[in-house]
C-alpha positions as CSV (number, residue, x, y, z in Angstrom):
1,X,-59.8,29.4,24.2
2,X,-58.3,30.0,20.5
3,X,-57.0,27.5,18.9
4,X,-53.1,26.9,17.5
5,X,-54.3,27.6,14.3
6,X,-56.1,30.3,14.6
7,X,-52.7,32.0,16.1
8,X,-51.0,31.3,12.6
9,X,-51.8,34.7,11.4
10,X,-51.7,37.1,14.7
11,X,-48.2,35.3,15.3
12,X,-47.2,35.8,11.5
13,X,-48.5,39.8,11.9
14,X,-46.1,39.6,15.5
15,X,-43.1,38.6,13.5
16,X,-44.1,41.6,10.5
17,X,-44.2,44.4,13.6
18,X,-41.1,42.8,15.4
19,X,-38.4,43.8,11.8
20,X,-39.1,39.7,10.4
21,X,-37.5,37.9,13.3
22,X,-37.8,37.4,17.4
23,X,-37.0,35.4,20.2
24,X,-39.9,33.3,21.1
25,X,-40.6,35.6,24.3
26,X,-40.5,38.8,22.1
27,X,-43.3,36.9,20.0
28,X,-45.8,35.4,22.7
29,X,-45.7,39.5,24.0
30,X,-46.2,40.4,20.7
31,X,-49.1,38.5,20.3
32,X,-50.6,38.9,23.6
33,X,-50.9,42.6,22.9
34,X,-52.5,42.2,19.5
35,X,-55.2,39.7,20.8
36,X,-55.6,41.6,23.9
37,X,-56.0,38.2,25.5
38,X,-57.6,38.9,29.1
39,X,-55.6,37.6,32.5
40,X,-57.4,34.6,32.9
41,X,-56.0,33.3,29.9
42,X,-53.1,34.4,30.3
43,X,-53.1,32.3,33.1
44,X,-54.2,29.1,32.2
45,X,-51.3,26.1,32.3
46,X,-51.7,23.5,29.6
47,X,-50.6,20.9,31.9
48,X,-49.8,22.5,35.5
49,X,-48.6,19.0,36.9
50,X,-46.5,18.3,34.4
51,X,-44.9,21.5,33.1
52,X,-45.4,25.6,33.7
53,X,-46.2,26.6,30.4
54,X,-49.1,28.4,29.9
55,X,-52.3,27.0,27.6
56,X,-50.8,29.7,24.8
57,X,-47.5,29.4,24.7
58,X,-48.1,25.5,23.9
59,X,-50.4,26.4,21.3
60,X,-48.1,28.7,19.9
61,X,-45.1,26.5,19.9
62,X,-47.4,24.2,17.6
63,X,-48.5,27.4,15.5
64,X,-44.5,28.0,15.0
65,X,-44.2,24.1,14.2
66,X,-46.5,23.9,11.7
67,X,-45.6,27.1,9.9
68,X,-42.1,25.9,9.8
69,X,-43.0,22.8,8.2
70,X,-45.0,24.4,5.7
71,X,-42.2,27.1,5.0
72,X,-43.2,30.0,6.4
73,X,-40.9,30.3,9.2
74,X,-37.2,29.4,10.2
75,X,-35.2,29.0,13.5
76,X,-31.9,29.4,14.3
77,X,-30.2,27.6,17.0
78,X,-30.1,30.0,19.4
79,X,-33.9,30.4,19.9
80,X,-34.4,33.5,16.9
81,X,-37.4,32.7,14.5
82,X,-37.4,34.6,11.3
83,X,-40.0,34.9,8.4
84,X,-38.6,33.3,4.9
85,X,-38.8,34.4,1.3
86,X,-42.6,32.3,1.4
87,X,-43.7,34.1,3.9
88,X,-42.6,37.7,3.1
89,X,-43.8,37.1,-0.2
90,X,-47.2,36.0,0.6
91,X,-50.1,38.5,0.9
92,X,-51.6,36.5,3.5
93,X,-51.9,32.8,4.6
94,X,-54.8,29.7,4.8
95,X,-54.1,28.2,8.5
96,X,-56.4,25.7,7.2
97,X,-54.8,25.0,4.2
98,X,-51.4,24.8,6.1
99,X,-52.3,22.3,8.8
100,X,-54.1,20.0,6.2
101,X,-50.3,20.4,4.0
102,X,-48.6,19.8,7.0
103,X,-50.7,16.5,8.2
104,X,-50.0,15.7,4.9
105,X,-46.6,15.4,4.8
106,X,-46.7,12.7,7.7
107,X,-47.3,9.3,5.9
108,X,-48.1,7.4,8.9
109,X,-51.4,9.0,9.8
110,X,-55.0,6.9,8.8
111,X,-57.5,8.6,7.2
112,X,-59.9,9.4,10.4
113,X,-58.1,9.9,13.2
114,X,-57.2,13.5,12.6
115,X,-58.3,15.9,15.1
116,X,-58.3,19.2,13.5
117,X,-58.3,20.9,17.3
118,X,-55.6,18.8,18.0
119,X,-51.8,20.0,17.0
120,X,-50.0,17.2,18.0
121,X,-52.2,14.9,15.6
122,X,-50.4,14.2,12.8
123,X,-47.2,15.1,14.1
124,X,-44.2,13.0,15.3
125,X,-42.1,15.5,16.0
126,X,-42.8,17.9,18.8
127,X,-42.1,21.4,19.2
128,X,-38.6,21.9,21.7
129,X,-41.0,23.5,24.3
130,X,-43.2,20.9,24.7
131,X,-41.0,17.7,24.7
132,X,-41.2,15.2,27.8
133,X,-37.8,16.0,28.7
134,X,-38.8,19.9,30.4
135,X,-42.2,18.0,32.0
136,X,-39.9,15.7,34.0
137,X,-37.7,18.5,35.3
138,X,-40.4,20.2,36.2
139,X,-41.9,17.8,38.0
140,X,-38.1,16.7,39.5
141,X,-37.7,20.9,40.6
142,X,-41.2,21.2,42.3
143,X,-41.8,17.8,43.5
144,X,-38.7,16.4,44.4
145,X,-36.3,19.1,45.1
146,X,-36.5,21.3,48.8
147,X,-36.6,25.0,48.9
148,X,-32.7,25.0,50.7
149,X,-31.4,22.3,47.0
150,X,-33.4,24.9,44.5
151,X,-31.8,28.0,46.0
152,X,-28.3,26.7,45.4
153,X,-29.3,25.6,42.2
154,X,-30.0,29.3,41.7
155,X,-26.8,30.1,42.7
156,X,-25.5,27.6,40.8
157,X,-26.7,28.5,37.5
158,X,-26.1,32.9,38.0
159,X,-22.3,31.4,38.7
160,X,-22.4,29.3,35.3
161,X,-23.7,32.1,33.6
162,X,-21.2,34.9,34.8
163,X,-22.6,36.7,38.1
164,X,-20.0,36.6,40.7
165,X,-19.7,37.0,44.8
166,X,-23.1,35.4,44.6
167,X,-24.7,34.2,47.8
168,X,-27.6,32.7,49.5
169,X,-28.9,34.8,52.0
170,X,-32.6,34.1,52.5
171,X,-34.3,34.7,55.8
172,X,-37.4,34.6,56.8
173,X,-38.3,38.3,57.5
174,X,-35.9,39.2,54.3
175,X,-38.5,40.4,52.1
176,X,-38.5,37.6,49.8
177,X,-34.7,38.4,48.6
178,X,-33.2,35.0,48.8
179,X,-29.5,36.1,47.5
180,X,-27.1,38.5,46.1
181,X,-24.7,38.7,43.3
182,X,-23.0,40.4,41.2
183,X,-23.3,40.5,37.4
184,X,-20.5,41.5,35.1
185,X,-20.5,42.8,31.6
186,X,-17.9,42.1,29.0
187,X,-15.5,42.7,32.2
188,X,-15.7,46.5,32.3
189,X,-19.2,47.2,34.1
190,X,-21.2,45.7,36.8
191,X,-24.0,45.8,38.8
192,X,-25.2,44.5,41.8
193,X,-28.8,42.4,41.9
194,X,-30.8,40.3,44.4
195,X,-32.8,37.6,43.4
196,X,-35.4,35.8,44.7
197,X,-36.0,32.1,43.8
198,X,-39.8,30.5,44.1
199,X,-40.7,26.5,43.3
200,X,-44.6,27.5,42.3
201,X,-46.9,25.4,40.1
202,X,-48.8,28.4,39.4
203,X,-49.1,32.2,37.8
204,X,-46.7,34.3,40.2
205,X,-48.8,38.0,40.0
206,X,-47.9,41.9,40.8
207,X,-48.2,41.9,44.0
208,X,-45.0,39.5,44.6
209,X,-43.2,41.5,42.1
210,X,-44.1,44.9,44.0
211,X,-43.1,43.3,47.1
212,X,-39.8,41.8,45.8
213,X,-38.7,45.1,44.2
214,X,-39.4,47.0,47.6
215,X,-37.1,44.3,49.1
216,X,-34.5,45.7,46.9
217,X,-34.5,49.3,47.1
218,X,-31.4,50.4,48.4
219,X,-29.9,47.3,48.1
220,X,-29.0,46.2,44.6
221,X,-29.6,48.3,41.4
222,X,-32.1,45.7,39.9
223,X,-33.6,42.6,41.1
224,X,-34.0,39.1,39.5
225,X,-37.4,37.1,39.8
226,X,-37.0,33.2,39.6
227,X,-39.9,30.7,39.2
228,X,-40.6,27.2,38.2
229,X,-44.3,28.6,37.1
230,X,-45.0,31.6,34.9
231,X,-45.8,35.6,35.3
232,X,-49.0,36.9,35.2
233,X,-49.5,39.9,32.6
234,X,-49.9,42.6,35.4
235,X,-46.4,40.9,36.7
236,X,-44.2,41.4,33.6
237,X,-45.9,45.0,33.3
238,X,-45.1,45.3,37.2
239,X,-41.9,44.4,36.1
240,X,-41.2,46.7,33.7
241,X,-43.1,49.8,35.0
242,X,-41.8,53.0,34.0
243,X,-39.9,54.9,36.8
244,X,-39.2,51.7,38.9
245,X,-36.0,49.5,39.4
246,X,-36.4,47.0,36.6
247,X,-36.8,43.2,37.6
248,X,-35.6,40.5,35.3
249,X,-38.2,37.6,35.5
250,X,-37.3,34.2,34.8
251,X,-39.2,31.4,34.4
252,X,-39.9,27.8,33.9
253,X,-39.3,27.7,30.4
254,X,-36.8,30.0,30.3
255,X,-35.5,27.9,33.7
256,X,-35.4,24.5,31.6
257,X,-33.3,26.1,28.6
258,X,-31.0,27.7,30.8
259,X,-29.9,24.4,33.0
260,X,-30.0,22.9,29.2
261,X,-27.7,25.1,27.8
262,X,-25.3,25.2,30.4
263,X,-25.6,21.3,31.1
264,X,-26.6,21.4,35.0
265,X,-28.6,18.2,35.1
266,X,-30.1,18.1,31.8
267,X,-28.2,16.2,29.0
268,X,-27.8,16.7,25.3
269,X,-27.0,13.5,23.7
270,X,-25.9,13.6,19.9
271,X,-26.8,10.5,17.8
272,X,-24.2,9.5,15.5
273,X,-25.6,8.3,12.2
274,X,-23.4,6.2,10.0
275,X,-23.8,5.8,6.2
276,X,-22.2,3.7,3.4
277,X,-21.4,5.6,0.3
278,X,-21.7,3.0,-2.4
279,X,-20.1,4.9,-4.9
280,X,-16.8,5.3,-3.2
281,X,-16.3,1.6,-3.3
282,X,-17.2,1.1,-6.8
283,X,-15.2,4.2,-7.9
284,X,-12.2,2.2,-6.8
């Protein structure tokens, strides 16, 4: 399995061939197809009972750390990462050099205990992927929740996020289509989808997504594919197949953020910090 940092450079190239910026799904595709990784890597979880995201993506979301750190990289808040001046202006990059600057940086480490393989050692601050807040959600949305409670989250959450009319219908004998809706855009067009939602530990392949999209033909003009695990390669390229209804896949990660950002059952708590400016007083 490669390590994080030798994904420094492919993910620095993915960013170069992407205009200088991406979401962080744009990049891990962009890198997949440059490192032609096979499907059984692809498919490996880093920590399948904790959390759905695959061995690489967590190495990558420590790549993107530590190249942030050492100023090659910047992210906005709303998930687009973008080369700086640093890194457009370098010819090429050390990963090396970069994780011994950034290991550097934190203070607290003894001499001895780094773990070079490692990319949490030396850290204290974890990439926003990998923090213990999505591992208990997952664990709450396969472990704790029933099929019947995650479907009307699902519903839930396509309300929050604009889709109207939309409805659980699953049944067994349904094809997999477990409800309906209606998405609108900018309040002038719509279209009508079906969506299937699947609590899964695991890699969800091609042949669900085959079977889910003949669900939908001649029922909605696309479908939506919801998972607590991850997609398989030959599933997002099912997915997006040329001359076939597209299907929108979703998910754990992109699960999490989405109950983040619209605040159903995951919490953002702002600290407020409080300082004392000396020199106002003494000004006086």
């Amino acid at each position: 399995m490669v390590t994080f940092d030798q994904l420094m450079l492919p993910l620095m190239k993915a960013l170069v061939n992407l205009g200088g910026s991406a979401s962080i799904d744009e990049m891990y595709e962009e890198v997949i197809e440059l490192e032609k990784f096979d499907e059984d890597t692809l498919a490996a979880l880093h920590n399948p009972e904790k959390s759905s995201q695959t061995e690489i993506g967590y190495r990558l979301a420590w790549a993107r750390t530590y190249l942030k750190k050492a100023g090659y990289l910047e992210n906005s808040a709303r998930g687009v990462w973008a080369l700086t001046d640093k890194a457009r202006q370098s010819k090429e990059i050390d990963s090396r050099e970069i994780v011994s600057y950034v290991r550097s940086l934190d203070k607290k480490t003894s001499k001895g205990s780094e773990d070079p393989t490692d990319p949490a050692t030396a850290i204290d601050e974890s990439p926003e992927e990998t923090l213990a807040w999505r591992e208990h959600l997952h664990h709450i949305l396969i472990e704790e929740m029933s099929p019947d409670a995650f479907e009307r989250l699902t519903q839930r959450m396509l309300r929050e996020s604009g889709f109207v009319h939309v409805e659980v219908t699953g049944r067994t004998g349904d094809g997999g289509i477990d409800g309906k809706g209606i998405a609108r855009i900018n309040g002038l067009m719509s279209f009508h989808i079906c969506f299937q939602c699947k609590k899964y530990k695991g890699s969800v392949g091609s042949p669900e997504i085959r079977d889910f999209r003949g669900a939908t033909v001649g029922r909605a003009d696309r479908g939506m594919f919801i998972t607590t695990g991850s997609f398989t390669k030959s599933a997002i390229e099912e997915a997006n197949r040329d001359g076939a209804a597209p299907i929108d896949l979703v998910d754990g990660d992109q699960l999490a953020d989405k109950l983040k950002e619209l605040a159903l059952g995951v919490k953002t708590e702002l600290v407020e910090k409080v300082t004392v400016d000396p020199e106002w007083f003494l000004g006086l």
